[in-house]
C-alpha positions in Angstrom: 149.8 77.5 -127.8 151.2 79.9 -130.5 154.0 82.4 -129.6 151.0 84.8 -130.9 148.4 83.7 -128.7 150.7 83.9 -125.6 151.9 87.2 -126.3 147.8 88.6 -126.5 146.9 86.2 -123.5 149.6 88.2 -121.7 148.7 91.6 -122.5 145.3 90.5 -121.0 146.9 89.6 -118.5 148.9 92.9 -117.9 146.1 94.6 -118.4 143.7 93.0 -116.2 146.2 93.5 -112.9 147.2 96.9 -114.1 143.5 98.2 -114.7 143.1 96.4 -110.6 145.9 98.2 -109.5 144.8 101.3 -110.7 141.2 101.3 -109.5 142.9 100.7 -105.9 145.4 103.5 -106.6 141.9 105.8 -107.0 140.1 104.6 -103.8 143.9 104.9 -102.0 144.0 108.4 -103.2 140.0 109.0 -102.5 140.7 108.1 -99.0 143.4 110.1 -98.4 142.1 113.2 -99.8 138.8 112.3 -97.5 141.4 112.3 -94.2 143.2 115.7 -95.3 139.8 117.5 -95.7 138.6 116.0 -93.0 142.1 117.3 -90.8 141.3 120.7 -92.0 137.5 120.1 -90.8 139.4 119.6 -87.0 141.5 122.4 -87.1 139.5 125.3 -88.1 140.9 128.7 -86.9 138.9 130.4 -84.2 137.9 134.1 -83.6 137.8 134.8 -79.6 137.9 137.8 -77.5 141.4 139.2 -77.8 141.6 141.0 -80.9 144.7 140.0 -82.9 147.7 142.3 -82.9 150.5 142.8 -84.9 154.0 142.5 -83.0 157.1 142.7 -85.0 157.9 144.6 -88.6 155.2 145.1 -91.2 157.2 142.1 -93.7 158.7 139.2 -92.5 159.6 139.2 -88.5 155.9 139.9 -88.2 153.2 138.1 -86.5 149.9 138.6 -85.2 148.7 137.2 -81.9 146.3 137.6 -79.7 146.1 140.5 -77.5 146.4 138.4 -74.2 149.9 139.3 -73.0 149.2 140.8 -69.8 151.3 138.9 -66.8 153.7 137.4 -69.8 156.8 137.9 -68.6 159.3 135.5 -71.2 159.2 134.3 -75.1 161.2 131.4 -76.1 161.9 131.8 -79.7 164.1 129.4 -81.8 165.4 130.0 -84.9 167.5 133.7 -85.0 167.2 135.3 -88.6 169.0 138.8 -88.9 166.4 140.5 -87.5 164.9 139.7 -83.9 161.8 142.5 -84.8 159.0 140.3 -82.8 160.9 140.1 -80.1 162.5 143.6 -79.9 158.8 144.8 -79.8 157.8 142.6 -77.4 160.3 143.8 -75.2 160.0 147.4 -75.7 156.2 147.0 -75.5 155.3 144.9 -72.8 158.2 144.0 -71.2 159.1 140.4 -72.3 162.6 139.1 -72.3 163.3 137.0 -74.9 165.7 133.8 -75.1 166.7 133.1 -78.5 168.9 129.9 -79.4 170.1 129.3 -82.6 173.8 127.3 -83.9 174.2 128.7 -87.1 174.4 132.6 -85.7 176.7 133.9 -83.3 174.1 136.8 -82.5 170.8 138.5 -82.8 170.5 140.5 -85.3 169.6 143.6 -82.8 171.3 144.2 -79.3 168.8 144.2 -76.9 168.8 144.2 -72.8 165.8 142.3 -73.1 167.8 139.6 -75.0 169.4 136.3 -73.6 170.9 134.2 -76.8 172.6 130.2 -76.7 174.3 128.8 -79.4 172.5 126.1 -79.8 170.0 124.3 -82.4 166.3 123.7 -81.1 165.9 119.8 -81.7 164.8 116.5 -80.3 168.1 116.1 -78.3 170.3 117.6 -75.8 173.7 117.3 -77.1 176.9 120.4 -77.3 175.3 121.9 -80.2 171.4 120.7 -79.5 168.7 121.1 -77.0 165.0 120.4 -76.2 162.4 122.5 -75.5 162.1 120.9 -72.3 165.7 121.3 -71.3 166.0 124.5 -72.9 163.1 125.9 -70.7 164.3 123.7 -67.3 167.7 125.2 -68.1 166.3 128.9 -67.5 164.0 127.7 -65.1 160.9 129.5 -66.4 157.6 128.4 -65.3 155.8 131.8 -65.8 153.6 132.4 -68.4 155.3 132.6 -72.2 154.8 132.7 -75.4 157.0 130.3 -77.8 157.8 131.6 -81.6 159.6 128.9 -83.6 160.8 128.8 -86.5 163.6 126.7 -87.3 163.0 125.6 -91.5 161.7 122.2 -90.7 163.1 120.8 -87.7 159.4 122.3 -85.8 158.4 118.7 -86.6 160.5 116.4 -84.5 160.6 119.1 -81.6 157.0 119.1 -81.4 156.6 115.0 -81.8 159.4 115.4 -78.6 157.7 118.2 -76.3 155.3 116.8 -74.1 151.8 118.1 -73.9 152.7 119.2 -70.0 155.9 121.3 -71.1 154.3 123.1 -74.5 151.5 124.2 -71.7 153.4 126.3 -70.1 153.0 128.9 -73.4 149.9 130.8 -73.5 150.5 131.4 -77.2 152.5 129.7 -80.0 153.4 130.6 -83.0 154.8 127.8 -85.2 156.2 128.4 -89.1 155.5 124.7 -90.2 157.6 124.1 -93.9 157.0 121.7 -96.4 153.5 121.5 -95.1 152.4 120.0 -98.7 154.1 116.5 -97.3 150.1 116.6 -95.6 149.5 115.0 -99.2 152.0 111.7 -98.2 151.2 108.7 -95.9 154.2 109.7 -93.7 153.7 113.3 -93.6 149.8 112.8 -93.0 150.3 111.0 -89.7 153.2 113.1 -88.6 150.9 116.3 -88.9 147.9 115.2 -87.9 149.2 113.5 -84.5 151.7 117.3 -83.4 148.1 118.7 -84.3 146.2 116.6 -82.3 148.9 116.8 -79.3 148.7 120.6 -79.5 144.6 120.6 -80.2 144.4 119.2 -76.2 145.2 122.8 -74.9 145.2 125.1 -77.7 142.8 127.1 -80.4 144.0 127.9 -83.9 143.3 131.7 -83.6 145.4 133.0 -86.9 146.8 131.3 -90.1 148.8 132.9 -92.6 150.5 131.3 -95.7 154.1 132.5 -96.2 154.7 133.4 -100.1 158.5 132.2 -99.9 157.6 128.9 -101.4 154.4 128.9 -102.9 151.1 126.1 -103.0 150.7 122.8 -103.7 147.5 121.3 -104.8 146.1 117.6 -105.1 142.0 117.2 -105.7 140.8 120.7 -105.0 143.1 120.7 -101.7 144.9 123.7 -101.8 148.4 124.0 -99.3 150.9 126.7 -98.9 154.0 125.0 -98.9 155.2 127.1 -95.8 152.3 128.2 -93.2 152.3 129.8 -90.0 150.0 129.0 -86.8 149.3 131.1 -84.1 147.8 129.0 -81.2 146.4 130.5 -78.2 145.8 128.0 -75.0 142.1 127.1 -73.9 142.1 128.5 -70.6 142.6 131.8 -72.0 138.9 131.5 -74.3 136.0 132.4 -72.8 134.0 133.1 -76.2 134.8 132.0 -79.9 133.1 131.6 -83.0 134.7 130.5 -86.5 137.4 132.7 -88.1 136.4 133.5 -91.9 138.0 136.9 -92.1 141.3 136.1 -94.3 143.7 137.2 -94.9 143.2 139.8 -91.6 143.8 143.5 -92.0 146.9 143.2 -90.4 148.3 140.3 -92.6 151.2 141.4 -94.9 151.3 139.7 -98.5 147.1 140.2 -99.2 147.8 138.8 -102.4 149.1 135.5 -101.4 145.8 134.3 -100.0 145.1 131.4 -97.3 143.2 128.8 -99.3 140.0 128.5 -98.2 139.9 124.6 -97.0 141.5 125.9 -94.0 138.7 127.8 -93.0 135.6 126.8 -94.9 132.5 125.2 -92.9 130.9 123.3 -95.4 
């Protein structure tokens, strides 16, 4: 066979098993597009009967949750920033003591009776400088009702993967900051998501989402993701009525212009 003919038999040839290679790369892609709209499908935000309230400052520090808090009497909240405004409020409002933990501080930003602060990172082991959830909360020996606010850039991922169902619970609301929430787009991050999700789906509602501006979107296929999201959660047992939540961003959100895209809420 001629040099000539061999090199055109092998561009067929590269061709052929590169046109193969991407035609499965498209129904790869088509399929995992098809599980992240169907995740959002699953986890549709609710409206119930506790109007949402805004504890906290106006910017960040700010969250809205439901307005169950009667009989809460302690928030566990990870992640110290210099300001502690969510929990100051929630102290000087209804009451709740807070116990912050964080390694990289030395001290709320506030002073506040109604504060009890560790040294320590939130993660998925006890060490000098580490705890668990679990330990954390068996340490203070809390089995009243709480609320848990975390946010702790990242690390949310392999302390909810740790937490059992049981321990996570105990909180009547959660609010979790999940970052780098675009990694929903890779095989990895897909299954990480989607299985904290369906852990926390067992005995919690989605009943507010709010898309944090600091990092901006991401977008594959018409899917829309704020790179950084917050969750507010609020436990079943709690809901006695609930319908879909299509009212976003809420009245109380801060940042109107940076809008929640909507595949998070969207029926159809």
């Amino acid at each position: 066979m001629k040099l000539g003919q061999i090199k055109v038999n092998l561009q067929r040839f590269i061709l052929k098993y590169f046109s193969i290679y991407i035609s499965i790369e498209k129904v790869f892609n088509t399929n995992k597009t098809s599980s992240v709209r169907d995740f959002f499908k699953s986890n549709r935000p609710i409206t119930t009967e506790f109007d949402l309230v805004r504890i906290g400052g106006d910017q960040d520090g700010g969250y809205l949750i439901p307005n169950d808090l009667s009989g809460i009497k302690y928030c566990f909240s990870p992640g110290v920033d210099v300001t502690s405004d969510f929990e100051f409020d929630l102290y000087n409002k209804f009451n709740i003591h807070s116990y912050l933990s964080d390694f990289s501080v030395n001290k709320p930003g506030i002073d506040c009776d109604g504060f009890t602060f560790q040294k320590k990172y939130l993660d998925s082991k006890t060490n000098v400088t580490k705890d668990t959830l679990s330990d954390w909360i068996r340490k203070e020996n809390n089995d009243d009702e709480m609320i848990l606010q975390m946010d702790i850039e990242g690390f949310e991922y392999d302390v909810l993967i740790e937490t059992s169902s049981e321990v996570l619970k105990k909180f009547r609301i959660i609010l979790i900051e999940f970052h780098w929430f675009d990694k929903i787009f890779s095989d990895n991050g897909f299954k990480t998501i989607k299985s904290i999700f369906d852990k926390l789906n067992k005995n919690f509602y989605i009943v507010h989402i709010h898309p944090n501006k600091c990092c901006g979107y991401s977008e594959t296929k018409g899917i829309k993701i704020p790179n950084t999201i917050e969750y507010t959660f609020l436990r079943k047992d709690r809901v006695k009525y609930k319908k879909n939540s299509r009212q976003f961003p809420h009245e109380l959100d801060h940042d109107k212009d940076f809008i929640l895209p909507s595949n998070f809420y969207k029926i159809s």
